[in-house]
C-alpha positions as CSV (number, residue, x, y, z in Angstrom):
1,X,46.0,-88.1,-60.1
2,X,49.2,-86.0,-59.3
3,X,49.0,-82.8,-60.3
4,X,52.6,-81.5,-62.3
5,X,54.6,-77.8,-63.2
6,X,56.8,-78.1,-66.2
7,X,59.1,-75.2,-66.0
8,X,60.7,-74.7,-69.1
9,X,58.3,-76.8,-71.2
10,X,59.4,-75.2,-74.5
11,X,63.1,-76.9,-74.2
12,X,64.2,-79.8,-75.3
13,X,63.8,-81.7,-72.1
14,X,60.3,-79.7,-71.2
15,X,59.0,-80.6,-74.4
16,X,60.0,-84.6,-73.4
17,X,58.2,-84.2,-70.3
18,X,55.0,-83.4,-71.6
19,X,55.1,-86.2,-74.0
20,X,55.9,-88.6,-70.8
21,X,53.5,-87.1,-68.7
22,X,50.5,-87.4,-71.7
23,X,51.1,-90.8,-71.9
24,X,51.2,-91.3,-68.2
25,X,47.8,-92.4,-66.7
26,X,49.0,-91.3,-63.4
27,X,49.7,-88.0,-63.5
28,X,48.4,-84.7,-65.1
29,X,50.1,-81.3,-66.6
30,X,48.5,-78.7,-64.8
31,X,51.4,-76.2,-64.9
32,X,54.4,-74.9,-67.2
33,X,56.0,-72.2,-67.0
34,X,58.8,-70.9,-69.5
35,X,61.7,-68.1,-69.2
36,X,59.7,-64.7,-69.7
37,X,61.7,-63.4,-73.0
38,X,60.7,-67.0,-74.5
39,X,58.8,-66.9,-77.8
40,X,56.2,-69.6,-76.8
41,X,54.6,-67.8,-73.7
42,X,51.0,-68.2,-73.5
43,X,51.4,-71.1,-76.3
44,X,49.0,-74.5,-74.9
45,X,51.4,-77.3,-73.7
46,X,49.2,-79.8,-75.6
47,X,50.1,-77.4,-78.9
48,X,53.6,-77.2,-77.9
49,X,54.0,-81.4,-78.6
50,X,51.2,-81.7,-81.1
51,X,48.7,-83.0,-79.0
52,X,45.2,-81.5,-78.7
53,X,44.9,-78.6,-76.8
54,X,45.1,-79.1,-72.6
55,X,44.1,-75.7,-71.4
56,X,47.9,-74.8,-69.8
57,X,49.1,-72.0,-70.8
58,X,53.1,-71.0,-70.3
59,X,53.4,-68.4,-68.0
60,X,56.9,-66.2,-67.6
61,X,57.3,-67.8,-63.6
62,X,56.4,-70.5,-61.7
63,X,54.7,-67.8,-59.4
64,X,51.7,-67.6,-61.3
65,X,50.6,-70.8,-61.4
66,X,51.8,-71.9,-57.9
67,X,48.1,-72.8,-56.8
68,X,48.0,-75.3,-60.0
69,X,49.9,-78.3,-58.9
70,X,51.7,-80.2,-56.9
71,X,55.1,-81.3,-57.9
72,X,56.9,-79.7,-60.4
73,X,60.1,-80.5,-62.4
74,X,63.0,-78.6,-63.7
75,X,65.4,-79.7,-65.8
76,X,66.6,-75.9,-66.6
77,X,69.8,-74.2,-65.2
78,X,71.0,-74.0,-61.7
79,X,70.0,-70.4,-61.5
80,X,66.5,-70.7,-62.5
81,X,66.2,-73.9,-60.3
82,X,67.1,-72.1,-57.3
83,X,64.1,-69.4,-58.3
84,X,62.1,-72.7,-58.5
85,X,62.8,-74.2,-55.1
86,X,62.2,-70.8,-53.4
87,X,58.6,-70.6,-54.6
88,X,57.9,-73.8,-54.1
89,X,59.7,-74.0,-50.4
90,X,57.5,-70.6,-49.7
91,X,53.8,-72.7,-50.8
92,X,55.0,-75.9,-49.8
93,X,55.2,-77.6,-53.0
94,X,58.0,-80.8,-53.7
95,X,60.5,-80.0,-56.6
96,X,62.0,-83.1,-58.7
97,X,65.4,-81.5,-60.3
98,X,67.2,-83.1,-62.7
99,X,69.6,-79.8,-63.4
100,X,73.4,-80.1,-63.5
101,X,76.3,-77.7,-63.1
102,X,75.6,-76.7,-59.2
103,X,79.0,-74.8,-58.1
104,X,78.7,-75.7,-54.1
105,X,77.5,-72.9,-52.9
106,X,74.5,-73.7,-54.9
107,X,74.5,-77.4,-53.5
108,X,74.3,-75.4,-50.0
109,X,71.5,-73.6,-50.9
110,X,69.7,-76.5,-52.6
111,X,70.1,-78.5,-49.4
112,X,68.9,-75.6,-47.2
113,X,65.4,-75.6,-49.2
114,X,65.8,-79.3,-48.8
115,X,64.6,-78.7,-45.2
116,X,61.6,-77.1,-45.9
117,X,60.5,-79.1,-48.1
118,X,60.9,-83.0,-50.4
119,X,63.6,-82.2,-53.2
120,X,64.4,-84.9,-55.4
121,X,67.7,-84.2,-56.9
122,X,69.7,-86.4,-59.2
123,X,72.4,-85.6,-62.4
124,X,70.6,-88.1,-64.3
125,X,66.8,-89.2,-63.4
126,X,67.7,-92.6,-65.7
127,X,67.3,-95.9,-64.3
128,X,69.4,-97.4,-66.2
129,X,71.7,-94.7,-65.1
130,X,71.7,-95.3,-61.5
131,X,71.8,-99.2,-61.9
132,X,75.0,-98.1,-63.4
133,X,76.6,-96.3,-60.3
134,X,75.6,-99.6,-58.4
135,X,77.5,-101.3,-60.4
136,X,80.7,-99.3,-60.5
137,X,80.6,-99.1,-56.9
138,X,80.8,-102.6,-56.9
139,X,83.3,-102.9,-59.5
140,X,85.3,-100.0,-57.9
141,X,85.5,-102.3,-54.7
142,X,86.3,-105.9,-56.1
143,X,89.2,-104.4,-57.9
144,X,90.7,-102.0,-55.7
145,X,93.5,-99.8,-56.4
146,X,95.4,-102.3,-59.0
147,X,93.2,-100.7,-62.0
148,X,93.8,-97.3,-63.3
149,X,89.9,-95.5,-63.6
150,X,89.2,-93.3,-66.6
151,X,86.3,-91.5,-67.1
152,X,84.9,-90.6,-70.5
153,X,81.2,-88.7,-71.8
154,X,80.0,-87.2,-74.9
155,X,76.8,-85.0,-75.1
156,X,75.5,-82.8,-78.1
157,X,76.8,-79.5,-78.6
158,X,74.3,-77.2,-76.3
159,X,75.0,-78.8,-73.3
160,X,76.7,-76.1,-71.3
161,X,78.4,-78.0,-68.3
162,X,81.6,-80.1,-68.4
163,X,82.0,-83.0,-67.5
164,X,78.7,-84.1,-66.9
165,X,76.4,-84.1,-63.8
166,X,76.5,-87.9,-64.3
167,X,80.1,-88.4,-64.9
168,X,81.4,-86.4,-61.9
169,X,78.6,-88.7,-59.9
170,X,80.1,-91.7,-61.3
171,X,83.1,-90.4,-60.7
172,X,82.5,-89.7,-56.8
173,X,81.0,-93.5,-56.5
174,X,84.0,-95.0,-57.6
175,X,86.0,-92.8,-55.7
176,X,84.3,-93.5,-52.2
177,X,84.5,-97.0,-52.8
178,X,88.4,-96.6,-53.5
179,X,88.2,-94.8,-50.1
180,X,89.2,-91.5,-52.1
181,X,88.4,-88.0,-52.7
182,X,87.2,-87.1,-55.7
183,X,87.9,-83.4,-54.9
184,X,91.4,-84.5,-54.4
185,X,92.6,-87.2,-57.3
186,X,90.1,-85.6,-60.5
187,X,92.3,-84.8,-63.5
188,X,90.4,-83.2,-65.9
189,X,91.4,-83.3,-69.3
190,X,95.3,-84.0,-70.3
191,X,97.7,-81.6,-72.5
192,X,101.4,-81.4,-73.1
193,X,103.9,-83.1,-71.2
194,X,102.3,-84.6,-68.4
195,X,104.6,-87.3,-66.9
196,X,103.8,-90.9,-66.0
197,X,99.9,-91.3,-64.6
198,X,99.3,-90.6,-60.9
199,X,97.6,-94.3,-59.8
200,X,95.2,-92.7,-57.4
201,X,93.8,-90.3,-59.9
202,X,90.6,-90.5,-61.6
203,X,90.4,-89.1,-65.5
204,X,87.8,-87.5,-67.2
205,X,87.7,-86.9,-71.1
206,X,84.5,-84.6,-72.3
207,X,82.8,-85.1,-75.6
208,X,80.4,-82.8,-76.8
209,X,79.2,-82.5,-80.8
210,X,75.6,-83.3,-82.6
211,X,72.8,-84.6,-81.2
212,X,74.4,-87.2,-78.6
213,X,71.5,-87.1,-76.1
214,X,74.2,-88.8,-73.4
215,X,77.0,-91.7,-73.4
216,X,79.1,-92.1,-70.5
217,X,81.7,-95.0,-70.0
218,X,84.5,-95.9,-66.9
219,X,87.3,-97.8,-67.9
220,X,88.5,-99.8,-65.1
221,X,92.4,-100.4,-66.8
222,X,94.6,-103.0,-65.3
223,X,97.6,-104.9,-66.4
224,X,96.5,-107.3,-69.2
225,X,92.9,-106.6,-69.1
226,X,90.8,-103.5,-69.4
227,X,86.8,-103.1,-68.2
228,X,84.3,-101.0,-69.3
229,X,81.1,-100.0,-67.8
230,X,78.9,-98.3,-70.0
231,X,75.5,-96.4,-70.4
232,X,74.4,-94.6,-73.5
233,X,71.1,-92.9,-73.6
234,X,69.1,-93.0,-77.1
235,X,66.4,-90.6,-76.1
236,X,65.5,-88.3,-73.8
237,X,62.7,-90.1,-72.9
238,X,64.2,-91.8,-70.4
239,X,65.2,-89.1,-67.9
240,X,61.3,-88.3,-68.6
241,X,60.1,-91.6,-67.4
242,X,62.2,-91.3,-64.5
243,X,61.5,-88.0,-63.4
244,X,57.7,-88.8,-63.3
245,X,58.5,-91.7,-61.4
246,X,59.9,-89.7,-58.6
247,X,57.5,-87.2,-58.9
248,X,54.9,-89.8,-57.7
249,X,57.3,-91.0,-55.1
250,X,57.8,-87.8,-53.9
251,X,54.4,-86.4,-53.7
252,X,53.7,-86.6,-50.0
253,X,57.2,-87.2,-48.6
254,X,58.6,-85.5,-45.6
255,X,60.6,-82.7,-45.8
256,X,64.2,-83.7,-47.3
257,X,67.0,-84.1,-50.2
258,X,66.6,-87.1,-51.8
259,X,68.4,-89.2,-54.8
260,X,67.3,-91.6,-57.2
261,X,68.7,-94.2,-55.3
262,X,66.0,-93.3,-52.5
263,X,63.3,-93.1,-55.6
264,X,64.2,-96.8,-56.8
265,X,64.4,-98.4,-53.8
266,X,61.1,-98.3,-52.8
């Protein structure tokens, strides 16, 4: 059975996690860790989700309970993910991330523990997700530059990166299989007087209010006919269900950055 870290098992996403890994025959909580001014340190991670009590305490850093697992998972901030991969790139441990909002010198550090040890990284650990970026890559190619490409997401209101980890990913899919640069034809957001639309420019709209856990849609818009590819997410649960599922695929793997893509292909 594989042996997981939760860190930050009191949010939203940790608390999702341990739900997904209880009901996962597979796998086993043996660590969770949450930020050290958090009210719920030293609270059970059973307790924490209403489940009888497991015996894991939340600790203020990964640190202390490095010798208790495995894998672990962090869906936090890029900050604190960095902290993560260093202690587990000093024991030796593989990291599934699922954090967005990396500026690039944060990719480049990411990738540097990459070579010391497996790192599977991914905007969004969804399957349904990354079925999607197959698809626009496809759609991207079969209908070339004669469609204009439009990017919109909506998330709820404490998400605190715009636009999404997901949407700039779909938006670098479609772009390579226009044989663009996403760095170089991204409009985000449109105010005031802003002339006739660039063709070779991808848009992107952001969304963010309530409880949305994630909706993300590309408009492929042509002359006479418009298509939309779209994935909305209903529950967090499924970034759960996919994160376990590369934490097993991960357990064991060389040294290396992987994606979902990697994940769901085997």
């Amino acid at each position: 059975m594989l042996e997981l870290a939760i860190i930050g098992a009191a949010g939203r996403m940790g608390r999702t996690l341990l739900e997904a890994a209880h009901d996962d025959a597979d796998v086993r909580v043996t660590a969770a860790s949450e930020h050290p001014d958090s009210d719920a340190l030293g609270s059970d991670a059973g307790a924490l989700i209403g489940r009888p009590e497991s015996g894991v305490k939340l600790c203020a850093s990964l640190q202390e309970c490095v010798d208790d697992f495995a894998v672990a998972i962090d869906f936090t901030r890029p900050a604190n993910s960095l902290q993560s991969l260093d202690i587990c790139a000093r024991h030796g441990k593989a990291i599934v991330i699922g954090t967005t909002g990396f500026d690039e010198t944060q990719k480049t550090r990411l990738g540097e523990y990459a070579e010391r040890i497996p790192v599977v990284w991914a905007p969004n650990m969804s399957v349904g997700v990354n079925l999607t970026l197959q698809l626009l890559a496809t759609a991207a190619q079969v209908l070339g530059d004669g469609y204009d490409v439009e990017i919109t997401e909506a998330h709820h209101r404490y998400k605190v990166d715009a636009p999404s980890g997901t949407a700039l990913r779909m938006g670098e899919v479609v772009a390579a299989a226009l044989g663009r640069d996403l760095e170089d034809c991204a409009v985000y957001g449109r105010e005031g007087h802003t002339g006739e639309r660039d063709a070779q420019t991808i848009g992107f709209a952001t969304v963010r209010g309530g409880d949305i856990v994630g909706e993300h849609t590309v408009m492929f818009a042509g002359t006479g006919e418009r298509i939309e590819i779209t994935h909305r997410a209903s529950s967090r649960s499924t970034f759960a269900y996919g994160a376990l599922r590369a934490a097993r695929w991960v357990s064991g793997r060389p040294a290396g950055l992987y994606g979902m893509q990697d994940v769901l292909a085997t």
